[in-house]
N, C-alpha and C positions, 0 to 999 in steps of 0.2 A: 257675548253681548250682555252688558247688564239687564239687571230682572225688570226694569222700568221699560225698557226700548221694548225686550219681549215681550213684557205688557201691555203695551202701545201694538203691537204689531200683531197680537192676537185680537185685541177688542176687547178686553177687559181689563178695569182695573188695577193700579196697582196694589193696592191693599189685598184684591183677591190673590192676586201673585202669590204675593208675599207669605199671607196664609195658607196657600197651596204647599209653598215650599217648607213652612214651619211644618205643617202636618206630615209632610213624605209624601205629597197627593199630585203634586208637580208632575204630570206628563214629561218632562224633558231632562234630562241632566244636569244637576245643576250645583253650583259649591260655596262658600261663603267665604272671601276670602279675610287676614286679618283683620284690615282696616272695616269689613262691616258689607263692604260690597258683596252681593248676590250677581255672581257670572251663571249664565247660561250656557252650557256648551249645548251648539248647535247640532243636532243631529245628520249625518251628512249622508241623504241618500242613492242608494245605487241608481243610478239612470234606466228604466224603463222603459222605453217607447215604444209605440203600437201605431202601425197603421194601419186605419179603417177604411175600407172600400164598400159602394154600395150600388147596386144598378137597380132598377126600379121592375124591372121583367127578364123572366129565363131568355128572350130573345135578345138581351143583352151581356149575356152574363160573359159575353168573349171580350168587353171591354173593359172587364175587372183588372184582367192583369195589365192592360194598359194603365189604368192606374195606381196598380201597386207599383211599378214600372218607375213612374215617372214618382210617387211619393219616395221612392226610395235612392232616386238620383237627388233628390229635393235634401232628405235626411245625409247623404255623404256630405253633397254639397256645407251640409250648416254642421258637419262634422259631430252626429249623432247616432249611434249605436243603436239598430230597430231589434228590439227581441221576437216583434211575432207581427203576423198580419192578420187580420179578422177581415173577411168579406161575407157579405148580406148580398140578399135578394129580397129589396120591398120599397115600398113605398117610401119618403122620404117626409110624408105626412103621417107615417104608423109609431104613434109614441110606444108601440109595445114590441121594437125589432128585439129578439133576446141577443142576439150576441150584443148589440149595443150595449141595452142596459147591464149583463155584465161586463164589457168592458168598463161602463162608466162606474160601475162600482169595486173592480178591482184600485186596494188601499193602498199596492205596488209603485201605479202608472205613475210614469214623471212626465209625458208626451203624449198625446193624439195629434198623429198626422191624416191630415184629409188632404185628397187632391183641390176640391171646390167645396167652399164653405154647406152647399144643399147637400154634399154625402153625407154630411153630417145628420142632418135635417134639414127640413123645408123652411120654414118659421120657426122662428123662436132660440133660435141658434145660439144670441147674445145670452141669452138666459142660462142656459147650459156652459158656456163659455163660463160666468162670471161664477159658477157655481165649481166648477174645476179650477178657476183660477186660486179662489178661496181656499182651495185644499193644497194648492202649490203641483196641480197638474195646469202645463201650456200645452193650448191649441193651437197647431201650426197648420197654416192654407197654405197650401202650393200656392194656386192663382187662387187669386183673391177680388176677378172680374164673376160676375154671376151669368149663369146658364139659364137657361128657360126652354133647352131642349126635353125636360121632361116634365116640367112643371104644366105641360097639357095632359100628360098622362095621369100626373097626381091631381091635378082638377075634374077629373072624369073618375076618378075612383072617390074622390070625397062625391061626388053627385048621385051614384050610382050604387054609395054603401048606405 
């Protein structure tokens, strides 16, 4: 791709490109050809996907593997290679799950699969979404209908902390 497109497609300038690439500071590979053109060769990453499971209490925790289960008929189905599965037990309102947040900070991930948009989280989901998308990680929903079977549980733990 020429350096202006990748420039365009990062969010920056192309003069900053351009100086990137004069200095040797270019992130990416990149060659000049004769006529003057700056190609970009794209870096082509290995495919990592991870499915996330999450139940919100230990009295749940036997329908984890129903939904690794089902994220992972999900993943053959779309013809996608899962390298690993992470499951939680919390809240869906607790911004501080750790397996999440390193999942969502592994620089690897090509894929988060969730079975229901709230394993993810409770609220604020888009947010997170559009912040992985930016990096060139996809969030994939199985079902993509919203639950409310435990969203009484996470409104009595926000009351009660």
């Amino acid at each position: 791709m020429k350096l202006s497109d990748w420039a365009r497609k990062q969010g920056i300038s192309y003069r900053t490109a351009w100086n990137q690439f004069r200095s040797g500071k270019l992130p990416v590979p990149a060659r000049q050809l004769p006529t003057g053109t700056i190609i970009v060769d794209e870096v082509v990453r290995e495919s990592k996907a991870v499915i996330y499971s999450r139940v919100s209490s230990s009295d749940q925790k036997k329908d984890l593997d129903g939904q690794i289960a089902r994220c992972l008929s999900f993943a053959n189905a779309q013809g996608i290679a899962v390298s690993a599965t992470v499951s939680e037990i919390g809240s869906g309102m607790n911004g501080k799950r750790k397996k999440l947040l390193q999942l969502l900070a592994d620089p690897e991930l090509t894929h988060i699969i969730v079975e229901h948009r709230d394993r993810l989280m409770r609220f604020g989901s888009e947010f997170v979404e559009a912040s992985l998308s930016a990096r060139g990680v996809k969030l994939m929903i199985v079902d993509q209908s919203e639950l409310t079977d435990d969203l009484v549980q996470d409104m009595i733990s926000v009351l009660t902390s």
